[in-house]
C-alpha positions as CSV (number, residue, x, y, z in Angstrom):
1,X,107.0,80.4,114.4
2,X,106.9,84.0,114.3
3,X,107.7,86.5,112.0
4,X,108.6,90.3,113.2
5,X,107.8,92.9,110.9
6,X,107.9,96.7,111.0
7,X,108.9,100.3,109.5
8,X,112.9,100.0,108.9
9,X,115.3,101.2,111.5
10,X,116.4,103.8,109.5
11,X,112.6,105.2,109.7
12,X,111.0,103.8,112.6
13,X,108.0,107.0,111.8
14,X,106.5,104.9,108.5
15,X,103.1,104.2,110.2
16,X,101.0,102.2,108.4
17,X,96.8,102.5,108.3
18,X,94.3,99.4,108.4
19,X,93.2,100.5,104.8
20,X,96.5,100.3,103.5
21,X,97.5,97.2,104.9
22,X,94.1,95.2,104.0
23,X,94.4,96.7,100.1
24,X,97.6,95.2,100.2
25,X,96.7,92.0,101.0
26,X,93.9,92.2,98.6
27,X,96.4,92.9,96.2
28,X,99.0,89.7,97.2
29,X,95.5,87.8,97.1
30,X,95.4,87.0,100.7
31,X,92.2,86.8,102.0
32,X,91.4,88.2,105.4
33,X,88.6,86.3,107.2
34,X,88.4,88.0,110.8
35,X,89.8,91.3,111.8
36,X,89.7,91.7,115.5
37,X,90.5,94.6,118.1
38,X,91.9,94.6,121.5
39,X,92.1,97.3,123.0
40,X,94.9,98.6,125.1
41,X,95.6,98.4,128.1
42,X,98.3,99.9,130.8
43,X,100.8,97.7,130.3
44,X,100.1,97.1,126.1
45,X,99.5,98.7,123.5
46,X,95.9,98.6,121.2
47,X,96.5,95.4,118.9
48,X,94.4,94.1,115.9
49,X,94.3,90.6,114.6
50,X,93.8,89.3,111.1
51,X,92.8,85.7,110.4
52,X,93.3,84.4,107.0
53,X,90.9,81.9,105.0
54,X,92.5,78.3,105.3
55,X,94.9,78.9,107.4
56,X,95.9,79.1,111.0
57,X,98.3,82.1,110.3
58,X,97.5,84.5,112.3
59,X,98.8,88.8,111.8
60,X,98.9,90.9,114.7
61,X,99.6,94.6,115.1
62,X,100.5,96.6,117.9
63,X,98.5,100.3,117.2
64,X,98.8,103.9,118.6
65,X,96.5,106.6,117.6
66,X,98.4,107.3,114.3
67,X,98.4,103.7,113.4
68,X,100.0,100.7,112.8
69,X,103.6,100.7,114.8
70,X,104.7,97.3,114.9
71,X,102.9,93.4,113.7
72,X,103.9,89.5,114.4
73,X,103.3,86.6,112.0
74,X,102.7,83.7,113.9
75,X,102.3,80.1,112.2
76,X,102.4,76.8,113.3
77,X,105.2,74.6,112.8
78,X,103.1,72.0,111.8
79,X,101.6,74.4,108.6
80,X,103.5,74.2,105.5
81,X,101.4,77.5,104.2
82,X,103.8,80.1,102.1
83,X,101.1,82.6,103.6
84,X,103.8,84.3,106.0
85,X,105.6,84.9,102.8
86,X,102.8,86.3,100.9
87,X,101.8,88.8,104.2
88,X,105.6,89.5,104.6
89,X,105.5,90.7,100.5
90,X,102.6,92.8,101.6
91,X,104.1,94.6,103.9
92,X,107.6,94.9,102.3
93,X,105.4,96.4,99.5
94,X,104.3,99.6,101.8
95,X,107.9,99.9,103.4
96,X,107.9,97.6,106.1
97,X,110.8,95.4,106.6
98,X,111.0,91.8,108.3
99,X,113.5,91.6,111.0
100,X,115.9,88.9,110.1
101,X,117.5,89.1,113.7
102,X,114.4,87.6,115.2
103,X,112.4,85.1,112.8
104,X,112.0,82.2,114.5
């Protein structure tokens, strides 16, 4: 399954920072185990990926120089974890918004 999230149509310029997205998390209790980097390339963007302790979710962002543009949650059908939920809060909290059109 995934989960699109991003800044709201009506604001596509709220960039996000790695700070403020991991202190959120802190703050939903989520705990990120491995933050990884790939960079970009000429057909994508730089991305970085967060792991989560006991889980297989996995968060991905697409990043430009000023930022954090654009992530995916992506679970597992076969985990029953409310941890999309709890990263989707997060994000919501800083002014992101999940796109309803496309979960799934």
């Amino acid at each position: 399954m995934e989960v699109y999230v991003g800044p709201p149509q009506a604001d596509a310029d709220v960039v996000l920072q790695r700070e403020q997205v991991l202190a959120a998390l802190r703050t939903a209790g989520v705990a990120v185990t491995k933050a990884q980097e790939v960079p970009a390339s000429a057909s994508l963007r730089a991305r970085w990926i967060l792991s989560f302790e006991g889980s297989e979710v996995s968060l991905q962002f697409q990043e430009t120089g000023d930022g954090l543009v654009f992530s995916t949650i992506e679970q597992s059908m076969f985990d029953a974890s409310d941890l999309p939920d709890r990263v989707c809060h997060a994000l919501e909290s800083l002014g992101w918004e999940v796109d309803q059109e496309n979960v799934g």
